[in-house]
Structures are given as structure tokens and as C-alpha cells.
N, C-alpha and C positions, 0 to 999 in steps of 0.2 A: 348559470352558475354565478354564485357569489364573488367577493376576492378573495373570502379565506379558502374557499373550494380550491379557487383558479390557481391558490399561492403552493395549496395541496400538492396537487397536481403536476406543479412545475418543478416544488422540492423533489419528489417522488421519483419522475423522469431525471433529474439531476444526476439523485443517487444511483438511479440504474445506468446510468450513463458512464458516470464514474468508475461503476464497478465492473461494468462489463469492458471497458477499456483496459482496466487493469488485467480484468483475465488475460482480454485479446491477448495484452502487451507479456505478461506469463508463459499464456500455451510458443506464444513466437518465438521469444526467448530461449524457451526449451528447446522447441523444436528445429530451430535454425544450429542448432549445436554439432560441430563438426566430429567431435569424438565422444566418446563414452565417459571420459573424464572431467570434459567442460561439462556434459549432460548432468551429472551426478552434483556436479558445484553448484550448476545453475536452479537446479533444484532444489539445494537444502539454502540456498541462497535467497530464493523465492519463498519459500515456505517460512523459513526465519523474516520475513520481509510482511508477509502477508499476516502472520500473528503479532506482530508490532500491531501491525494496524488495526488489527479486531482488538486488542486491549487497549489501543486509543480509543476504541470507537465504546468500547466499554465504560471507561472511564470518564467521555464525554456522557452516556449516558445518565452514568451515576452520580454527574452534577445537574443534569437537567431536571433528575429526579426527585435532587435535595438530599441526597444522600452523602456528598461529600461536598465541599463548598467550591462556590464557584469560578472563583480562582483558581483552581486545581487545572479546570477545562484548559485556561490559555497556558499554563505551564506543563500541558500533556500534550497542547497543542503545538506549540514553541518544540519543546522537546525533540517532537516528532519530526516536524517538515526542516529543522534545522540539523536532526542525524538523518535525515534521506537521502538528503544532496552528497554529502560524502561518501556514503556507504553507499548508493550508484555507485560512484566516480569509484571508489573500492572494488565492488564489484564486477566492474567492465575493463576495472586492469588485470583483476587475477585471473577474469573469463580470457582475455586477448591472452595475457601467458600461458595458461594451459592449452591453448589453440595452437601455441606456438611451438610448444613443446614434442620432441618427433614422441 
């Protein structure tokens, strides 16, 4: 194999690694939920969470492709990983309240 193969390769495994972590980290989250209320949060909380990211990933796309300019990429990108960190921290407080709640 060449570098550009080898670089293939490594990008490819990356991506899947990423993504299948994210599930992992998903189905757990679900699944670790103690009532039917946290269940139903955590799920539209997930779902609102994982289409963020496919319309990032869209959006990256469609500067790769020249279809919107490339600037756009670090300001979808930015965007993104600086509303993530909050909306967790959001997230893992309304989940702990409703766990709390009889």
C-alpha cells in the first residue's frame, strides 16, 4: 500500500470509530435510564443531538465539494463542538432531575 491508501485507511477506521462510539455512548444512555420519563428525554435529546451532527456533517460536505465556500466548514464547525459542551452539561442536569423526581 501506498500513503494515500495507508491515509484512506486510517481516515475510514477513524470515522467508524467515532461513530460507533457515539452509538455505544447513545444505546447506554438510553438504556441505563431509570424511569420511563428520563427514557423518553433521553431520547429526543439523542436524536435532536445526532441530526445536529448529520447537518454538520452535511455541511462540511458541501464545502469539500465547492458548493458553499470554505469558510462556512470552520464556522459549522466552531458552531458545533462549542454548542456540544453546554447542551451535555444541559442535558445530564434535566436527565439527573427527572431521575430525581418520584
Amino acid at each position: 500500500m501506498d500513503n494515500l491508501q495507508t491515509a484512506f485507511v486510517i481516515i475510514v477506521l477513524g470515522c467508524l470509530t467515532g461513530l460507533s462510539g457515539g452509538v455505544i455512548g447513545t444505546w447506554f444512555s438510553i438504556k441505563n435510564c431509570t424511569n420511563d420519563t428520563q427514557r423518553r428525554f433521553m431520547v429526543k435529546a439523542s436524536t435532536a443531538i445526532w441530526i445536529l451532527f448529520f447537518i454538520m456533517f452535511i455541511g462540511i460536505v458541501l464545502t469539500i465539494r465547492g458548493i458553499i465556500p470554505q469558510w462556512y466548514r470552520w464556522v459549522i464547525m466552531g458552531v458545533f463542538f462549542v454548542g456540544l459542551v453546554p447542551s451535555v452539561m444541559l442535558v445530564n442536569r434535566q436527565h439527573d432531575e427527572l431521575g430525581k423526581a418520584p
